[in-house]
DSSP file (Angstrom, degrees, kcal/mol; ACC not computed):
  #  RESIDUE AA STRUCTURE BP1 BP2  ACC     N-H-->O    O-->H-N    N-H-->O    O-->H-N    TCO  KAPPA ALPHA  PHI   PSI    X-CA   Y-CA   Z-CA
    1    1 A X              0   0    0      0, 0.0     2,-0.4     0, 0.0    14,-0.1   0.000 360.0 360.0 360.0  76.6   99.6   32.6   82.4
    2    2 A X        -     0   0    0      1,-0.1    12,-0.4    11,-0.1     2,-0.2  -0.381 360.0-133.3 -61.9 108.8   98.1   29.2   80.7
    3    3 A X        -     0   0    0     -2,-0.4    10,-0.2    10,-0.2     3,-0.1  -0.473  17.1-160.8 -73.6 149.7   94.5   29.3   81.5
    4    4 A X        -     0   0    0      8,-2.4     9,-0.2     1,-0.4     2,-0.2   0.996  59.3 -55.8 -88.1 -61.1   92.8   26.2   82.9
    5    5 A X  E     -A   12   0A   0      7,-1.0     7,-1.4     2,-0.0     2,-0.4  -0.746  42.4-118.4-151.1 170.0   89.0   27.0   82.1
    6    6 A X  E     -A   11   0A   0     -2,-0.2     2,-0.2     5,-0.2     5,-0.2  -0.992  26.0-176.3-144.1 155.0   86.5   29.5   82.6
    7    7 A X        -     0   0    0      3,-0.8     4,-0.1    -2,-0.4    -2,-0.0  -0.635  68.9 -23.0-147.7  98.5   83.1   28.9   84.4
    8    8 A X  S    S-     0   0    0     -2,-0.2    -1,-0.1     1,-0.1     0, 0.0   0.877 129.5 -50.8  62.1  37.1   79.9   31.1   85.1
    9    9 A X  S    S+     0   0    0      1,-0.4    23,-0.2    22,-0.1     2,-0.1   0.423 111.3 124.6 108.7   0.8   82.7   34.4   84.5
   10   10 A X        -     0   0    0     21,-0.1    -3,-0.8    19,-0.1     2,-0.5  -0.461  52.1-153.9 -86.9 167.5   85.2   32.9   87.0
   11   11 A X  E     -AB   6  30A   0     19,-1.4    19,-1.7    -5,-0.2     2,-0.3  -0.888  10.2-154.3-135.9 146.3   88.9   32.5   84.9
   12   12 A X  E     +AB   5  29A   0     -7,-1.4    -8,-2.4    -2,-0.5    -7,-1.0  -0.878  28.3 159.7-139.7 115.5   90.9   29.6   86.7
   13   13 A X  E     - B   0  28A   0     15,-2.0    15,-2.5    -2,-0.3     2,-0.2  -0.411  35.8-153.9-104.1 154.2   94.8   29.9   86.2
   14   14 A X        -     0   0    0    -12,-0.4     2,-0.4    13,-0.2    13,-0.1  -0.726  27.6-110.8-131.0-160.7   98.0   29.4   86.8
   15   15 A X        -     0   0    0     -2,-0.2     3,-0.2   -14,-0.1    13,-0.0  -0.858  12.6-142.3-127.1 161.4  101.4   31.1   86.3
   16   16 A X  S    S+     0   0    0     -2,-0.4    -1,-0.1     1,-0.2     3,-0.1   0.266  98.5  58.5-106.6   2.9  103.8   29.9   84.1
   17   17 A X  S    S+     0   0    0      1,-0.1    -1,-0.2     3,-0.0     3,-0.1  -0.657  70.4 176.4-126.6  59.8  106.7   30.9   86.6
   18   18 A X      > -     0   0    0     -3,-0.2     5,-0.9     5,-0.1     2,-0.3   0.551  50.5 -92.8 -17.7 -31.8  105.6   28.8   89.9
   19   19 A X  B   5 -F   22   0B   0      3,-0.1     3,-0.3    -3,-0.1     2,-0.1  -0.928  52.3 -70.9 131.7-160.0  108.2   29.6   91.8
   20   20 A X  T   5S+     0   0    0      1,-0.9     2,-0.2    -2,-0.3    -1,-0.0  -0.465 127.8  37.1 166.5 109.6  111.6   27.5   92.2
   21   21 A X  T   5S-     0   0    0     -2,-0.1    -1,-0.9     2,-0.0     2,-0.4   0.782 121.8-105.0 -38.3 162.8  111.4   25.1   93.5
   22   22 A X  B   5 -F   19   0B   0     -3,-0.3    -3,-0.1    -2,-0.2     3,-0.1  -0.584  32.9-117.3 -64.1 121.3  108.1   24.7   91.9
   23   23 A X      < -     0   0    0     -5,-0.9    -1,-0.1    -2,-0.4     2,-0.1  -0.053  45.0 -90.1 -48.1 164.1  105.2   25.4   94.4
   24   24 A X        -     0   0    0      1,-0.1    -1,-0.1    -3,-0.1    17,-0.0  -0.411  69.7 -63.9 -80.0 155.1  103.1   22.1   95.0
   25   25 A X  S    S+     0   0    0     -3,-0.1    15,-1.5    -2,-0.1     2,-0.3  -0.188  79.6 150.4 -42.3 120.0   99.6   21.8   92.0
   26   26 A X  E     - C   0  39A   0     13,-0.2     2,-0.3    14,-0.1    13,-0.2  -0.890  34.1-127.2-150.6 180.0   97.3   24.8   92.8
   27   27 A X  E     - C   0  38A   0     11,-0.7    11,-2.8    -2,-0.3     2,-0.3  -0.822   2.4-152.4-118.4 141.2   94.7   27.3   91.1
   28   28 A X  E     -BC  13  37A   0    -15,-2.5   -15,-2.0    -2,-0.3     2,-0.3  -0.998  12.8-165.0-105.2 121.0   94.1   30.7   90.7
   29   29 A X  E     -BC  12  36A   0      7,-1.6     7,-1.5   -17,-0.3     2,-0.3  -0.737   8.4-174.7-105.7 143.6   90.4   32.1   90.1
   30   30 A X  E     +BC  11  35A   0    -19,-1.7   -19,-1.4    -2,-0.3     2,-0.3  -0.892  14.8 142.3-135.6 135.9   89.8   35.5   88.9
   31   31 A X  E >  S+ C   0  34A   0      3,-1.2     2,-5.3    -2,-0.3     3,-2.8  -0.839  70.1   6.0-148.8 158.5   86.5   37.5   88.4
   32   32 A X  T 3  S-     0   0    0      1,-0.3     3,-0.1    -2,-0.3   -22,-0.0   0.347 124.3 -64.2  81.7 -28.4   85.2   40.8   88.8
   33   33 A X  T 3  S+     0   0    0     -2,-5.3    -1,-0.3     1,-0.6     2,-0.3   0.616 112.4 116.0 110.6  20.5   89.0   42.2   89.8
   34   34 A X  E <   -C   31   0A   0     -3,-2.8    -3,-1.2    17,-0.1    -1,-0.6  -0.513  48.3-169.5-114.3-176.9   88.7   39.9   92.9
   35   35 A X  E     +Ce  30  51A   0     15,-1.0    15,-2.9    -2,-0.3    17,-0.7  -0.882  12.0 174.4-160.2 153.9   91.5   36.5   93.3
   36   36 A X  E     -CD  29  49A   0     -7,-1.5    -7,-1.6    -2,-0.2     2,-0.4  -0.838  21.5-139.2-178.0-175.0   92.1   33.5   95.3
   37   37 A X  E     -CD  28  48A   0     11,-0.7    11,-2.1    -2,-0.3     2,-0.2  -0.992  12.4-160.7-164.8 107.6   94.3   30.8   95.3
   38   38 A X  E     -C   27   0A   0    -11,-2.8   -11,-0.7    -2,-0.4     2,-0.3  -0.734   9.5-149.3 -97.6 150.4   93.2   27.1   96.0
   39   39 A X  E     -CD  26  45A   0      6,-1.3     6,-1.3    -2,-0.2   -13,-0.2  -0.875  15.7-159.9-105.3 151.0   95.9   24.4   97.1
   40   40 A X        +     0   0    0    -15,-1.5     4,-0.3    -2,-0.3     2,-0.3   0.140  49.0  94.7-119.3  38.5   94.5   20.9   95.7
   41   41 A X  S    S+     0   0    0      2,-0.4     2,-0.3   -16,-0.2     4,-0.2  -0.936  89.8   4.0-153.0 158.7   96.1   18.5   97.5
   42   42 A X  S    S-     0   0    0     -2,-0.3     2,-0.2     2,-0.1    -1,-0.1  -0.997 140.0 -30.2 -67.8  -2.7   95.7   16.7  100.1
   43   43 A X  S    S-     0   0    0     -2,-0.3    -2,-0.4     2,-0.0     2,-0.3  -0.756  83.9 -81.7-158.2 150.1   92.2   18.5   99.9
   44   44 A X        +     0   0    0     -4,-0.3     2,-0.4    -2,-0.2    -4,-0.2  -0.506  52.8 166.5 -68.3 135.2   91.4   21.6   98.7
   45   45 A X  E     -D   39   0A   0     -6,-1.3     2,-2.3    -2,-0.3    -6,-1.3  -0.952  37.7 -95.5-149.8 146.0   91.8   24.4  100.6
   46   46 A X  E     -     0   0A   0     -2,-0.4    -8,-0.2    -8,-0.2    -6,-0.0  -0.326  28.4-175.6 -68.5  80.9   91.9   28.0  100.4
   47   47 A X  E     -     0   0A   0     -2,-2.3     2,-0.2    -8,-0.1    -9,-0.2   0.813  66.1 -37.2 -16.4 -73.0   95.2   29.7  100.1
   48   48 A X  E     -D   37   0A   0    -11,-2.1   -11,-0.7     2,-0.0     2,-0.3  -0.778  58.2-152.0-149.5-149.7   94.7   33.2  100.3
   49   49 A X  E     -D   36   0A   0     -2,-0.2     2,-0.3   -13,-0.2   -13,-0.2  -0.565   3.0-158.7 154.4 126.0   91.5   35.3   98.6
   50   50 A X  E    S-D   35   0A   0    -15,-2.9   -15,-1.0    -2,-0.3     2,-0.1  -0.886  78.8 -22.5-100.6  80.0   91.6   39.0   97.5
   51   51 A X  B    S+e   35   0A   0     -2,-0.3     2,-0.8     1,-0.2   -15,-0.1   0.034  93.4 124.6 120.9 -43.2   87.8   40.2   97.5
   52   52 A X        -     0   0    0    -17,-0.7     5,-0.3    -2,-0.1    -1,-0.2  -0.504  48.0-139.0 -86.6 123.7   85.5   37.2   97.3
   53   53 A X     >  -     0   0    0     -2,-0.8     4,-1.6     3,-0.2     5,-0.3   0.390  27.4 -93.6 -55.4-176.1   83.0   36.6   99.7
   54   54 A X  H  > S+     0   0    0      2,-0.2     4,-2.6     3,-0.2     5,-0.1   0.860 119.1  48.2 -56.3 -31.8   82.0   33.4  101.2
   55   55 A X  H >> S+     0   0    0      2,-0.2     3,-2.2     1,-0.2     4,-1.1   0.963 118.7  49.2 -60.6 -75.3   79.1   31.9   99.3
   56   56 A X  H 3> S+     0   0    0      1,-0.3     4,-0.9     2,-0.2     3,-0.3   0.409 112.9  46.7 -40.2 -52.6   81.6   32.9   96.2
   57   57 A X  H 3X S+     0   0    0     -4,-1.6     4,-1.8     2,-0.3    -1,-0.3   0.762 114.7  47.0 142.9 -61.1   84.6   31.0   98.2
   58   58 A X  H <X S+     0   0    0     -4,-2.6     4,-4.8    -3,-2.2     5,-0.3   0.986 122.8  34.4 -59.8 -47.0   82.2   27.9   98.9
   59   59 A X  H  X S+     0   0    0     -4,-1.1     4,-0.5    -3,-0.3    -2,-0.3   0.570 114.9  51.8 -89.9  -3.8   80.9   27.7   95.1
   60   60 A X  H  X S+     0   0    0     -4,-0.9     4,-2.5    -5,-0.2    -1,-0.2   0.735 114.3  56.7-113.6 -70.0   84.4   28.9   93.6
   61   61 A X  H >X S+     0   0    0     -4,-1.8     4,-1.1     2,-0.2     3,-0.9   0.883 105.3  49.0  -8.3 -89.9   85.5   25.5   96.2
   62   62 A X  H >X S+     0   0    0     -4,-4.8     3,-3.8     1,-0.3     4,-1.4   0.953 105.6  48.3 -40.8 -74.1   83.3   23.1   94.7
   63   63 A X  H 3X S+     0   0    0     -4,-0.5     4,-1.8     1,-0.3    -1,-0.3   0.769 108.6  53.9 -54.2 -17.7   83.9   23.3   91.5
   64   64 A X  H <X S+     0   0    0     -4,-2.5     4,-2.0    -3,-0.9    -1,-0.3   0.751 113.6  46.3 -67.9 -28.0   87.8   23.1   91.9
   65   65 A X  H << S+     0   0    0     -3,-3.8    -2,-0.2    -4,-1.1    -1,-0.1   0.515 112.5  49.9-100.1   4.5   87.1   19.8   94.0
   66   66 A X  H  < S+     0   0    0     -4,-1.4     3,-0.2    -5,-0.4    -2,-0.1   0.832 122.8  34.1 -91.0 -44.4   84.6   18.7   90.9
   67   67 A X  H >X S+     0   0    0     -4,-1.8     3,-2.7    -5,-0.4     4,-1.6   0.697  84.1 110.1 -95.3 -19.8   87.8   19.6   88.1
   68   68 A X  H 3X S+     0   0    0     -4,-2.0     4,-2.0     1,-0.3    -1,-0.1   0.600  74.0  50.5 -11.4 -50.8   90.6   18.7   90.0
   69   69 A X  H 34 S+     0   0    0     -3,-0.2    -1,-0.3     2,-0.2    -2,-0.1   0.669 117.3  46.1 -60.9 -28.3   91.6   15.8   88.1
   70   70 A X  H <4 S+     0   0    0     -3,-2.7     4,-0.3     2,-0.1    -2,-0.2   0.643 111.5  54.9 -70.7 -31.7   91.3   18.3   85.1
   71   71 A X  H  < S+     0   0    0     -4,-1.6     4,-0.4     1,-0.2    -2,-0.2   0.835 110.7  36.5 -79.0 -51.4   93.1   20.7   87.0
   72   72 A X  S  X S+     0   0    0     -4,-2.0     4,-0.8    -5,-0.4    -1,-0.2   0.331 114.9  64.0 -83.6  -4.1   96.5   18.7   88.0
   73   73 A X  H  > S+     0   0    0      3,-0.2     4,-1.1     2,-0.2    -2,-0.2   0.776 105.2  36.4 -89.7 -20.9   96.2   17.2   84.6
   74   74 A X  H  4 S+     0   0    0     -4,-0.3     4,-0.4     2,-0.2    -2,-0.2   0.617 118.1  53.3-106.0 -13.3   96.6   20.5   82.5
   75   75 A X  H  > S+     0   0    0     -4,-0.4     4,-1.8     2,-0.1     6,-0.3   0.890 112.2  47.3 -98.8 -54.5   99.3   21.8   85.2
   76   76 A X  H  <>S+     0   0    0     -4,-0.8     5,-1.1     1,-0.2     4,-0.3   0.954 115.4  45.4 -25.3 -52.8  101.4   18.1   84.7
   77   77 A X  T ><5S+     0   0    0     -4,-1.1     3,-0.6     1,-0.2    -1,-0.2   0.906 111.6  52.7 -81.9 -30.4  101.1   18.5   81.3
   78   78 A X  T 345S+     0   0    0     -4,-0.4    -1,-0.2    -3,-0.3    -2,-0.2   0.957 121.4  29.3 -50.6 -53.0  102.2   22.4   81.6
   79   79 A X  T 3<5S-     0   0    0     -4,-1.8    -1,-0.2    -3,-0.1    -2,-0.2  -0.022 110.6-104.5-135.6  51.9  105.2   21.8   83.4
   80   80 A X  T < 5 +     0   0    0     -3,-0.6     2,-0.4    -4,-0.3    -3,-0.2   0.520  64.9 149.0  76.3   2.7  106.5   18.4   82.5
   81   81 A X      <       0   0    0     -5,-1.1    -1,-0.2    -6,-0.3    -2,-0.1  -0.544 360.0 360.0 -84.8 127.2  105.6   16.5   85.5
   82   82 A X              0   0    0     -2,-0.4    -1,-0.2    -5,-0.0    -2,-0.1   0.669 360.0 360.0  86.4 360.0  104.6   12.7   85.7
């Protein structure tokens, strides 16, 4: 589970088993024993979310659409793409 970053407590993830085919570039955020699951392309958007309310969900948001470029860079690099 190559972690991406962590930020104000949040862990941001991926799996190292995607799926097969491999699902399209997303994140997983962790805190607190809660989850959600961002897509980041063609905009980021919320996948699914175990536990976190909205504010967290808006501010958990942003900062995925702030790292993105960081985000798809360290998942290319993960799994050989581009």
């Amino acid at each position: 589970m190559p972690k991406v970053f962590e930020w104000r407590g949040y862990r941001f993830y991926f799996y190292a088993h995607e799926g097969t085919p491999l699902e399209p570039a997303h994140i997983h955020v962790r805190k607190d024993g809660k989850e959600a699951k961002f897509w980041l392309r063609p905009f980021v958007s919320l996948a699914y979310n175990r536990g976190f309310n909205g504010v967290e969900l808006k501010r958990i948001a942003q900062h995925v659409m702030l790292q993105r470029d960081v985000i798809e860079s360290k998942w290319n690099g993960f799994f050989n793409l581009k």
